[in-house]
C-alpha positions, 0 to 999 in steps of 0.5 A: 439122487436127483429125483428125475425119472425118465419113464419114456426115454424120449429123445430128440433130434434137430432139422435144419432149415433145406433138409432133404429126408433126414431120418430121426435117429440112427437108422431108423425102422418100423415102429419108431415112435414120433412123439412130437415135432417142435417147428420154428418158422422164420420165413413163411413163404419157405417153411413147409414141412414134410415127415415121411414114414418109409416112403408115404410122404405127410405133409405138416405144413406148406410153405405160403404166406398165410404160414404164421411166424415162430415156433409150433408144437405139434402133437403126432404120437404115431408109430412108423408103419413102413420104416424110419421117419424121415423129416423134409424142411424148406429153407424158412423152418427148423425142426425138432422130432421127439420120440423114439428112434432107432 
């Protein structure tokens, strides 16, 4: 036994840069939990980042000179209203989504 308990059963999905609406999970549905997203932004000038919850987009960040290089966690801790999450990336940042999917 090795002590290690897993009490949220998160899981994780992987983004890869120029996404276009890639559902975390399976299938996806109403009421999946997204925890958090980690971010790597390798070229600032192409690295936004947009989660959308069914079909109402949210952006996370836009892809500009101003966007800092490296990696960001951002804590959402939301539930999906209206179907899967989906995650849009541009060609200058990878994500990981954490939660949980369907």
């Amino acid at each position: 036994m090795s002590g290690v308990s897993n009490p949220y059963e998160y899981q994780y999905e992987t983004v890869a840069a120029s996404a276009t609406a890639q559902v975390l999970g399976t299938t996806g549905a109403v009421g999946d939990y997204l925890h958090r997203l980690i971010i790597s932004n390798v070229t600032a000038a192409s690295a936004s980042v947009t989660i959308i919850d069914g079909s109402t987009s949210i952006v996370i960040q836009t892809g500009a000179a101003t966007v800092p290089l490296g990696i960001f966690s951002i804590e959402l801790n939301i539930a999906s209203a209206s179907g899967a999450w989906k995650v849009t990336t541009g060609a200058g940042s990878t994500v990981i989504g954490v939660g949980i999917f369907s």
